[in-house]
C-alpha positions as CSV (number, residue, x, y, z in Angstrom):
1,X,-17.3,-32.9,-39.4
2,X,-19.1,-34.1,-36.3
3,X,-22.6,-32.5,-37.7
4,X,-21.6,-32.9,-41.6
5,X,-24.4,-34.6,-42.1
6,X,-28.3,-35.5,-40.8
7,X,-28.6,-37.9,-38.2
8,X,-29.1,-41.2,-39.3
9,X,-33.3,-42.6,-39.0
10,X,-31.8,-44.9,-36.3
11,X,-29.0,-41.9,-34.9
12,X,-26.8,-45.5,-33.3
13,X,-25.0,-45.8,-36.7
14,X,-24.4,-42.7,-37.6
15,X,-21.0,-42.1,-38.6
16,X,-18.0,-40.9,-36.8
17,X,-16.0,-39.8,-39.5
18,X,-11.7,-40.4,-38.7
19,X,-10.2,-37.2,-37.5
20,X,-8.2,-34.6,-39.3
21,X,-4.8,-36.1,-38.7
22,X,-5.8,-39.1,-39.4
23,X,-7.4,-38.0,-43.3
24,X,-4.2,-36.0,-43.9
25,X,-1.6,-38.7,-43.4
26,X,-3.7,-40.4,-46.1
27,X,-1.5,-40.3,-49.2
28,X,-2.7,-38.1,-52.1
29,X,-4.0,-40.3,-55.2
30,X,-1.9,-39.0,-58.0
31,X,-4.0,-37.6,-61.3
32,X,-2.8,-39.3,-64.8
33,X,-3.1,-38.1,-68.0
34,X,-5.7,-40.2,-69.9
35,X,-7.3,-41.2,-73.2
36,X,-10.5,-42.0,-74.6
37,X,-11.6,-45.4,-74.6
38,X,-13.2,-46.5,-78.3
39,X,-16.1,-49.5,-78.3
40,X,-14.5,-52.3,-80.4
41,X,-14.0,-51.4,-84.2
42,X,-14.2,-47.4,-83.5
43,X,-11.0,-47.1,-82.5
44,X,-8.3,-45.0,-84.7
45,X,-6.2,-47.4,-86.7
46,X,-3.0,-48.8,-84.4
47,X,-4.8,-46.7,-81.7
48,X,-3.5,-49.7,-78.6
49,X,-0.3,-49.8,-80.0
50,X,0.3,-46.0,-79.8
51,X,-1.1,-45.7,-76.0
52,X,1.7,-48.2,-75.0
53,X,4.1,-46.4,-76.6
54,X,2.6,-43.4,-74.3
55,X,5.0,-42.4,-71.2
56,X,3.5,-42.2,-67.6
57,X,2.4,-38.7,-67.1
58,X,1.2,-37.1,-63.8
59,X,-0.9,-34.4,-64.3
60,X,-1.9,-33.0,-60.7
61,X,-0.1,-34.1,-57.3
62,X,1.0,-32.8,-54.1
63,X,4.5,-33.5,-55.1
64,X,5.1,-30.5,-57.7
65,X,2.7,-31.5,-60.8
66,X,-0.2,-29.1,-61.2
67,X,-2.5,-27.7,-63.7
68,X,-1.9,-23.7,-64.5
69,X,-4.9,-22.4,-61.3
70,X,-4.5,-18.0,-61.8
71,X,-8.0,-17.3,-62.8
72,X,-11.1,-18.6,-62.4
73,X,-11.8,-20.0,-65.3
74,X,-8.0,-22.4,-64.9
75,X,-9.8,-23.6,-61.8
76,X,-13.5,-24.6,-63.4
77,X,-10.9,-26.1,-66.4
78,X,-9.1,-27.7,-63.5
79,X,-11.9,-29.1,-61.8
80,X,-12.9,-30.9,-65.2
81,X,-9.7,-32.9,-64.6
82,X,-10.4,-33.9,-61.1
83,X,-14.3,-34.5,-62.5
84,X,-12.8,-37.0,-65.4
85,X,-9.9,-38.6,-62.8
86,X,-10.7,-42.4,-61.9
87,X,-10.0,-43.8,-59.0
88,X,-9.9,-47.4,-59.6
89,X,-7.7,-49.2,-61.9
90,X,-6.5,-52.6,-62.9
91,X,-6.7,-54.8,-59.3
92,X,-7.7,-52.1,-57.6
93,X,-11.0,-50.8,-57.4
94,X,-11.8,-52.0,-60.6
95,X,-14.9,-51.6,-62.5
96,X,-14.1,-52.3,-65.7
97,X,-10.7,-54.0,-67.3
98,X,-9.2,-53.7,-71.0
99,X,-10.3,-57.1,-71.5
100,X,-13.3,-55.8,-71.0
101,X,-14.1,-52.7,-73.5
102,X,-11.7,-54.6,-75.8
103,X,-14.6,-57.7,-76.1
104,X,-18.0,-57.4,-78.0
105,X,-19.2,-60.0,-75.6
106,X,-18.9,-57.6,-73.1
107,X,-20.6,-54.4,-74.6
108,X,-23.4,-57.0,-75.2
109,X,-23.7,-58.7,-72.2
110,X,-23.6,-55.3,-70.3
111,X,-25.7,-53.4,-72.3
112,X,-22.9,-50.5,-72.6
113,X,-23.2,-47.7,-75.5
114,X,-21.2,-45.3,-77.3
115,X,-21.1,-42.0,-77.9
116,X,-21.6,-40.9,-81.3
117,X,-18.0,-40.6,-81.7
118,X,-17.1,-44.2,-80.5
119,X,-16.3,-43.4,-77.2
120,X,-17.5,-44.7,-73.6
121,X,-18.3,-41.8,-71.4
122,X,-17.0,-41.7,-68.0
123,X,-14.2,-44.0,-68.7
124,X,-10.7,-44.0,-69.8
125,X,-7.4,-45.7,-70.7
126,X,-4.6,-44.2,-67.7
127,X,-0.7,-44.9,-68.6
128,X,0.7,-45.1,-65.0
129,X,3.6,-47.3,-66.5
130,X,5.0,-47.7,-69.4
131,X,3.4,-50.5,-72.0
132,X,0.7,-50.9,-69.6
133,X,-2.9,-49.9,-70.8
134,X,-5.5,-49.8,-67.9
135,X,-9.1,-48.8,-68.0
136,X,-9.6,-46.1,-65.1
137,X,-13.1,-45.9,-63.5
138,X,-14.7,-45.2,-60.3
139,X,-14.4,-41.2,-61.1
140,X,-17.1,-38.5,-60.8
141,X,-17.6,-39.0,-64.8
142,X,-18.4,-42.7,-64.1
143,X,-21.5,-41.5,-62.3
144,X,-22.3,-38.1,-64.0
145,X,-22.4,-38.3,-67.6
146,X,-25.3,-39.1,-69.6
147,X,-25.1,-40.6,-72.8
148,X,-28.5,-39.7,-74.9
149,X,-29.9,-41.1,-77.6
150,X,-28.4,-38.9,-80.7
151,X,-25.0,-39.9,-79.2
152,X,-24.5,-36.7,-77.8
153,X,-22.7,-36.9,-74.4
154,X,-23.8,-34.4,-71.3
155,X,-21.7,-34.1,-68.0
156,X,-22.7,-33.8,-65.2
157,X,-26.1,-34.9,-65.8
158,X,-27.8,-38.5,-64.3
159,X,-25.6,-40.9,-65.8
160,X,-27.0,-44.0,-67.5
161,X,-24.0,-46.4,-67.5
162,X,-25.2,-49.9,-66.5
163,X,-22.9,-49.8,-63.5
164,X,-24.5,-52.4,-61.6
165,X,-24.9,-55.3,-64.5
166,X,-21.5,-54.6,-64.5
167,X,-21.2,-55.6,-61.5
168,X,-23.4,-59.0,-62.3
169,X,-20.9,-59.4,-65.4
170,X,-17.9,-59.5,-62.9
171,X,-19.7,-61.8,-60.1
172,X,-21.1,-64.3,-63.1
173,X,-18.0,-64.9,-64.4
174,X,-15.9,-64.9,-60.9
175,X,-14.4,-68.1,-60.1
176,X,-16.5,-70.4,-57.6
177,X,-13.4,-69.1,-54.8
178,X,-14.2,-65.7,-55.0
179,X,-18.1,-66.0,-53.4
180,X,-17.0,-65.3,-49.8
181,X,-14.7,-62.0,-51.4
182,X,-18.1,-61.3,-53.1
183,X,-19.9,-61.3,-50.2
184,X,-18.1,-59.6,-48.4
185,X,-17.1,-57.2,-50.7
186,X,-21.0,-56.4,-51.3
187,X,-21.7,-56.3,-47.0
188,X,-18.5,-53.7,-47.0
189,X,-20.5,-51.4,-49.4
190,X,-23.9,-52.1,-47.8
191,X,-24.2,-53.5,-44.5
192,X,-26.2,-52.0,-41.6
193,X,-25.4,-54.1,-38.3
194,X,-26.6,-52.3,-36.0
195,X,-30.0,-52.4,-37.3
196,X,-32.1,-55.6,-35.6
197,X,-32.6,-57.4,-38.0
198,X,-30.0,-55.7,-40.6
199,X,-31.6,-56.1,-44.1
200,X,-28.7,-56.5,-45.9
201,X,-27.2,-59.6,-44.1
202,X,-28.8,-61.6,-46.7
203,X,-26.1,-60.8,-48.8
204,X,-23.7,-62.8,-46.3
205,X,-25.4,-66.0,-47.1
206,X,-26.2,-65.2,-51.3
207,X,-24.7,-67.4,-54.3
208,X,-23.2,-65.3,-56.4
209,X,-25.7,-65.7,-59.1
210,X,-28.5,-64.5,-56.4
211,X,-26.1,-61.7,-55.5
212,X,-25.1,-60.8,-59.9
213,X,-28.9,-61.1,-59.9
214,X,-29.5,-58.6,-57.5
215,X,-27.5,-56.0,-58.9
216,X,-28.7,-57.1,-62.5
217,X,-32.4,-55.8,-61.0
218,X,-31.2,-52.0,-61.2
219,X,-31.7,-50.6,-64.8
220,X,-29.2,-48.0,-66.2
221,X,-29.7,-44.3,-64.3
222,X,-30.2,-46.0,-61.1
223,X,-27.2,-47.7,-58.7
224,X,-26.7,-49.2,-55.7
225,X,-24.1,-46.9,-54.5
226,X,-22.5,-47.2,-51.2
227,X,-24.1,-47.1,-48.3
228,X,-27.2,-48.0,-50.0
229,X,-28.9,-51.1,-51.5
230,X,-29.2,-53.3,-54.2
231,X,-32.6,-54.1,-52.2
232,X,-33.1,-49.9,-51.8
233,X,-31.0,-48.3,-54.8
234,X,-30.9,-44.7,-55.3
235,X,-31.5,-43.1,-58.2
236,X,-28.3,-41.7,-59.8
237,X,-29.0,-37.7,-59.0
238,X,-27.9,-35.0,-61.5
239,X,-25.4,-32.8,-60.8
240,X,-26.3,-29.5,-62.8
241,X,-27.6,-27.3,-61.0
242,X,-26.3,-28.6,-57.4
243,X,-24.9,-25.2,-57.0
244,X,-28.8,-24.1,-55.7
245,X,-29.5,-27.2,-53.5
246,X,-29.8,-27.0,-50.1
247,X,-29.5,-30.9,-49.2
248,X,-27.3,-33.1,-50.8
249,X,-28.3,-36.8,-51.5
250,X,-31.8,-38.1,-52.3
251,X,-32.1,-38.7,-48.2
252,X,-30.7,-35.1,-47.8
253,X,-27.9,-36.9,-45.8
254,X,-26.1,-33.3,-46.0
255,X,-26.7,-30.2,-45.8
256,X,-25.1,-27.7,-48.7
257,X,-24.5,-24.3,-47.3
258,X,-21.4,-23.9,-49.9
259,X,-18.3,-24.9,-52.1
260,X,-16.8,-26.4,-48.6
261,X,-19.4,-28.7,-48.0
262,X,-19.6,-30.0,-51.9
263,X,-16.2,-30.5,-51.0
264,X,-16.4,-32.7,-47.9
265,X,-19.2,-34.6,-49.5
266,X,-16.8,-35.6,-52.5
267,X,-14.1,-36.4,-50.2
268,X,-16.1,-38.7,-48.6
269,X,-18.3,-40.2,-51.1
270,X,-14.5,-40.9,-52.6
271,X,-13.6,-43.0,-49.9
272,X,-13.7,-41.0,-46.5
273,X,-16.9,-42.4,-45.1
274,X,-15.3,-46.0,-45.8
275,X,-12.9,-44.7,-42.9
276,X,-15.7,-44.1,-40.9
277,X,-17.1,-46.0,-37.6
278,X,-20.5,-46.4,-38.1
279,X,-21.5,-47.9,-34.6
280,X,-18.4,-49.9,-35.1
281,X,-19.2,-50.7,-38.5
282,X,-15.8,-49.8,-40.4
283,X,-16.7,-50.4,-44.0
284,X,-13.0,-50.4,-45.1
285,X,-11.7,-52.7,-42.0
286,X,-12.4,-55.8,-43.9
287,X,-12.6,-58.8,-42.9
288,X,-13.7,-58.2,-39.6
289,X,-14.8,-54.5,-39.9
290,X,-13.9,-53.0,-36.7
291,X,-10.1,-52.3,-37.2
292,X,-8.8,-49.9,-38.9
293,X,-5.4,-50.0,-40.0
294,X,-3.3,-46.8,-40.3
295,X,-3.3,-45.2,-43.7
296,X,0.5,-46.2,-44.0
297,X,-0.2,-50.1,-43.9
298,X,-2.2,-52.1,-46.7
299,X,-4.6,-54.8,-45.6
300,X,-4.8,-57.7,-48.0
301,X,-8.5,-57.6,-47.9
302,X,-8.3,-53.9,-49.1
303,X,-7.1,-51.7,-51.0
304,X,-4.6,-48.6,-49.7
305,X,-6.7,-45.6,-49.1
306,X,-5.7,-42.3,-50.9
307,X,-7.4,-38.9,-51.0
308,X,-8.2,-35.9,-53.0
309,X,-5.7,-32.8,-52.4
310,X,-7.5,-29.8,-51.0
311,X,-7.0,-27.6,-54.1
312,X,-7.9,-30.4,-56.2
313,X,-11.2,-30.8,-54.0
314,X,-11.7,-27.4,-54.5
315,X,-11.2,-26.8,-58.3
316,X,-14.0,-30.4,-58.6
317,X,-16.6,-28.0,-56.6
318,X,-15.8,-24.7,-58.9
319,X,-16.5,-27.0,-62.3
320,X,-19.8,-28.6,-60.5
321,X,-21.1,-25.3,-59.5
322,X,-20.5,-24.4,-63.7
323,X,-22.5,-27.0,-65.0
324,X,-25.5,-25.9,-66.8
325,X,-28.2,-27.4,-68.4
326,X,-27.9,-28.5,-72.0
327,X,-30.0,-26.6,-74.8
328,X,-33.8,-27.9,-74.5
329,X,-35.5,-29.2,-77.8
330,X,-39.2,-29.0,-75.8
331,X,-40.6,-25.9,-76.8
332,X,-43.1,-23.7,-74.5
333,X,-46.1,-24.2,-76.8
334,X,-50.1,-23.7,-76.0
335,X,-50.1,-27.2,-74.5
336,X,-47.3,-26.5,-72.6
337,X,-48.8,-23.5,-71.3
338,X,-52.3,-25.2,-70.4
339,X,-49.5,-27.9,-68.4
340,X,-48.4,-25.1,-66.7
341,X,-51.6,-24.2,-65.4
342,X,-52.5,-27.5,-64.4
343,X,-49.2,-27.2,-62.6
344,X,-50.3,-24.4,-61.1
345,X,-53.8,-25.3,-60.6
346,X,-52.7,-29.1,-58.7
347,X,-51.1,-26.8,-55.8
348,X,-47.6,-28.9,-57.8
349,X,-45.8,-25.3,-57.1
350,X,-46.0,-26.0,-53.1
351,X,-43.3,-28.8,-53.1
352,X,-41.9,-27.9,-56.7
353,X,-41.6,-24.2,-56.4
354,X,-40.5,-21.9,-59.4
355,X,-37.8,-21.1,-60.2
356,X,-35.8,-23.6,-59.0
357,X,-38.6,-26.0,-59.4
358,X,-38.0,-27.3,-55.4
359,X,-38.4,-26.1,-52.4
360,X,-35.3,-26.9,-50.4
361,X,-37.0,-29.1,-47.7
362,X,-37.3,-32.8,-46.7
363,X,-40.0,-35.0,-46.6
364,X,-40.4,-37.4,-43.7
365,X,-40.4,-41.2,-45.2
366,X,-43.4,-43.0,-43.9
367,X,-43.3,-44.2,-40.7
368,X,-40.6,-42.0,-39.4
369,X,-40.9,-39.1,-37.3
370,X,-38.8,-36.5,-36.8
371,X,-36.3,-35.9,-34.0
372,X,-37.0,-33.5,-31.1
373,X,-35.3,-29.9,-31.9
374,X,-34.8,-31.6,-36.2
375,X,-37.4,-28.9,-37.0
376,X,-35.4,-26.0,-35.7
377,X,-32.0,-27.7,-37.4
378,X,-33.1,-28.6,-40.9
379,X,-35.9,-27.5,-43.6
380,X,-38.6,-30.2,-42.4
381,X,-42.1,-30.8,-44.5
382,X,-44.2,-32.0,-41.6
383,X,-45.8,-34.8,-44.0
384,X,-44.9,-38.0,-45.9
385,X,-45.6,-38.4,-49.3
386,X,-45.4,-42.1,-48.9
387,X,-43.3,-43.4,-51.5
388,X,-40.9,-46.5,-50.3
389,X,-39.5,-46.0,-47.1
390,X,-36.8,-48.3,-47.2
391,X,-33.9,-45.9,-48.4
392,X,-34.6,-43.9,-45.8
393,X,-34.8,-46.1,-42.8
394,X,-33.0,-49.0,-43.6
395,X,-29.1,-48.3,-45.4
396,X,-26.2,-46.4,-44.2
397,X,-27.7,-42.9,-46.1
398,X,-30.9,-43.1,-44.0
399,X,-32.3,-39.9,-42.0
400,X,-35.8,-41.0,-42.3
401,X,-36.2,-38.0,-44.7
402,X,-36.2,-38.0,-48.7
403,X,-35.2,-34.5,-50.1
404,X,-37.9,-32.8,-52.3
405,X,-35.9,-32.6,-55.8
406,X,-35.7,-29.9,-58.7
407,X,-37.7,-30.7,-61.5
408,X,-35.3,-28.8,-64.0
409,X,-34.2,-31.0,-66.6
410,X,-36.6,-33.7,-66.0
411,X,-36.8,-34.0,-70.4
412,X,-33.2,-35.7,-70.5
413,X,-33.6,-37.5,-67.1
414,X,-35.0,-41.2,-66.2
415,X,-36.3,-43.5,-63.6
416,X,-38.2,-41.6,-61.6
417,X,-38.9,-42.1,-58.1
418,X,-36.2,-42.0,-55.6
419,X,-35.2,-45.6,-56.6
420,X,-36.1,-45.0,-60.0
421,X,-39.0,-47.4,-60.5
422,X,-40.8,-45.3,-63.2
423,X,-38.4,-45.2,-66.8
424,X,-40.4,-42.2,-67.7
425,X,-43.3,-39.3,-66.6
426,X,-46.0,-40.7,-68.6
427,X,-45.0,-44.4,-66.4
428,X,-45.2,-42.0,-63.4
429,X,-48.3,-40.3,-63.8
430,X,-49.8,-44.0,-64.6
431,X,-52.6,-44.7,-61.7
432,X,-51.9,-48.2,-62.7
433,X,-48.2,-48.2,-60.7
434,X,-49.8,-48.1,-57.4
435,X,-51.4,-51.7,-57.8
436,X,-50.3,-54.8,-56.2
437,X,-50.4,-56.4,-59.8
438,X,-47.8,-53.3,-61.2
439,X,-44.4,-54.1,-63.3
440,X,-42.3,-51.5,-63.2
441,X,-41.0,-50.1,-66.1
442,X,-37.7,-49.5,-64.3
443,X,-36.1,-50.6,-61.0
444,X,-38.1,-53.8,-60.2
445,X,-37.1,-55.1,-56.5
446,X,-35.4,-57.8,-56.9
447,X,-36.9,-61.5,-56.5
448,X,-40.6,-59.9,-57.1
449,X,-42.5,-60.2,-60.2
450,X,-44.8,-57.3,-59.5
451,X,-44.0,-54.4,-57.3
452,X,-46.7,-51.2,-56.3
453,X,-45.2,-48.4,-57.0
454,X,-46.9,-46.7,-54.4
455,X,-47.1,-42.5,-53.0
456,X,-46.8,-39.3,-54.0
457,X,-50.4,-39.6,-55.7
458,X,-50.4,-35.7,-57.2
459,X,-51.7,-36.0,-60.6
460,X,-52.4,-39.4,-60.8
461,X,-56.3,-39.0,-61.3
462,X,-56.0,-36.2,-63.6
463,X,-57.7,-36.7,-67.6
464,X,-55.6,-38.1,-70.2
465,X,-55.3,-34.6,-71.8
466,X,-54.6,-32.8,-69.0
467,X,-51.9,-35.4,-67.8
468,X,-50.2,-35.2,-71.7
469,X,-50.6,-31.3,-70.7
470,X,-48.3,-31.6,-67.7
471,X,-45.8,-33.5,-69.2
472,X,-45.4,-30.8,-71.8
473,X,-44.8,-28.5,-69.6
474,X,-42.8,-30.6,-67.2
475,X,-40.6,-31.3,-70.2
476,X,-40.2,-27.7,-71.1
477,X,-38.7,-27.0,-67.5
């Protein structure tokens, strides 16, 4: 665990993770059975009233309760489950509340949508007792599911829930009281103190409209996830296909060498690394975070930590590594073929090399350089293609590197750019994104009213035709 992951740009912060005792005295979070959620007038007929008739049931614990796991394919079936499990609920961890789905205000407001059979992706009702309806969030499928615009749902894909004007929703409407939990809440998930000066103190001494208004910046398919920034967010990554990916993260924070290490990384993007010391940083020991207390006694200023089961761990990396693309409308026509030669031609195969369409390596992010003896450890480009350092040198997922991505599945995908400032290819390919006089199409930063989308210049000075070309192709990929 000591070398799970790269070296942070600044190496001071990087995390020591809590030992092995420690993480298995951590008590195992239970798996409920669930139920679809319905947007407001899509729901069957008496459909509330029958889920609190509904009896608690625990589908997967350590305590006896488990899915049938004798072949393979009961594992990948199991590892759906885990996938779909939240891990926040009402008061704790929540996202989102029954109050919430339940109001048309809110679906407005929000800018949430449903799938073609009524339904919210990536979120569910949970029964953990009796007459009490709770909407369960914070799971994998929160993240990972992509709602397109047909209404046809694909898991494991980018997601494009508005997570974080969800997060402006909650802070807008939070009583005057709550700013200091705000803030604090928001430096928990982000802050960086051992960086001089760190860039996200500011959020320490924002109003809770500046902070709603932060996080109202970031468009759907993009989030300020942990250890990130709603200054520097990342965009949401897509989880088909991880199964061929050498680094894990858009920083390539990890290295994947195998299930085990897809299965540490959800451990601890599941709440592990808030256990960990990041130069004395404890991101769960609010409200001073430096102590931690012992998984057995519950802070007030947060919540009890619980944990994944091994086998549970295990059967969430089986269904990950089974995720396939979905069926691709975009045909391989002539244009697409004379794409494919531009493709070819513009040297594009280098970084984005058939047939995975990536190379496996990191980048270094401007300014950075790389470690003595990094070069001998990792898969290291020895060049920056200049995009926005920021994410990489400034936020708790930092190594000074950005990973070089796939460009499979690119046709259902969004937001391009690392923190997704682009809404589509032709915006990307637009010479026009590089000026200081640019509006993004997506992620604007915020408090700016123009923003340079700036690096990775290949193909920007191509012809019209030969750009539209491309994009065929890229499409067909």
């Amino acid at each position: 665990m000591a070398a799970l992951e790269i070296p942070l740009a600044n190496p001071t912060g990087s995390p020591k993770h809590v030992s092995s005792d420690y993480y298995y005295k951590i008590p195992a979070r239970p798996i409920y059975k669930s139920y679809p959620i319905y947007a407001p007038g899509h729901e069957p007929p008496g459909y509330m009233d029958w889920l609190k008739q509904r009896e608690p049931q625990v589908i997967w614990d350590d305590a006896g309760h488990r899915p049938t796991l004798e072949k393979e394919a009961d594992w990948i079936k199991a590892g759906e489950i885990v996938f779909d499990a939240p891990t926040g609920f009402q008061g704790v961890r929540a996202v989102v509340t029954a109050s919430d789905v339940q109001n048309p205000r809110w679906w407005a407001s929000v800018g949430a949508q449903f799938a073609k059979d009524g339904t919210l992706p990536g979120y569910r009702y949970v029964i953990r007792k009796k007459a009490q309806v709770e909407v369960g969030s914070l799971s994998c499928a929160s993240c990972h599911t992509r709602l397109m615009p047909d209404g046809t749902v694909i898991k494991g894909a980018q997601g494009n829930f508005p997570f974080d004007r969800v997060l402006g929703f909650i802070f807008r409407t939070a009583p005057p009281q709550a700013m200091m939990d705000v803030r604090l809440g928001n430096y928990r998930l982000y802050g960086a103190p051992w960086l001089n000066p760190d860039p996200q103190a500011r959020l320490l001494q924002m109003s809770l409209d500046e902070i709603a208004s932060a996080h109202e910046a970031i468009p759907s398919g993009v989030q300020a996830r942990h250890r990130s920034s709603p200054f520097y967010p990342v965009q949401v990554p897509d989880l088909i296909g991880v199964k061929d990916r050498h680094y894990l993260d858009r920083t390539g924070l990890q290295p994947h060498r195998g299930l085990v290490d897809l299965m540490r990384y959800a451990a601890l993007n599941q709440g592990g690394d808030d256990l960990a010391s990041f130069n004395g940083f404890v991101p769960d020991g609010l409200p001073d975070f430096k102590t931690l207390p012992p998984p057995d006694k519950l802070d007030p200023f947060r919540t009890q930590p619980d944990r994944y089961t091994d086998e549970q761990l295990y059967a969430l990396a089986l269904y990950v590594y089974s995720l396939h693309p979905p069926p691709n409308p975009n045909k391989f026509d002539a244009e697409a073929a004379r794409g494919q030669r531009i493709f070819n031609r513009e040297g594009c195969a280098g970084c984005h090399t058939p047939p995975l369409y990536t190379n496996n390596e990191l980048t270094l992010a401007e300014g950075f350089t790389s470690p003595p003896g990094a070069e001998q450890k990792y898969d290291i480009l020895s060049l920056s293609v200049g995009t926005d350092p920021n994410l990489a040198l400034k936020t708790r997922r930092g190594t000074g590197y950005y990973k070089v991505p796939s460009l499979i599945g690119v046709w259902y995908r969004g937001m391009f750019g690392h923190s997704g400032w682009c809404a589509t290819l032709e915006d990307w390919f637009d010479p026009r994104r590089t000026r200081n006089d640019y509006v993004p199409t997506g992620f604007q930063p915020y408090g700016t009213k123009t923003y340079a989308v700036k690096g990775h210049l290949f193909g920007l000075n191509l012809s019209a035709e030969d750009k539209k070309a491309l994009i065929a192709f890229l499409k067909t990929i």
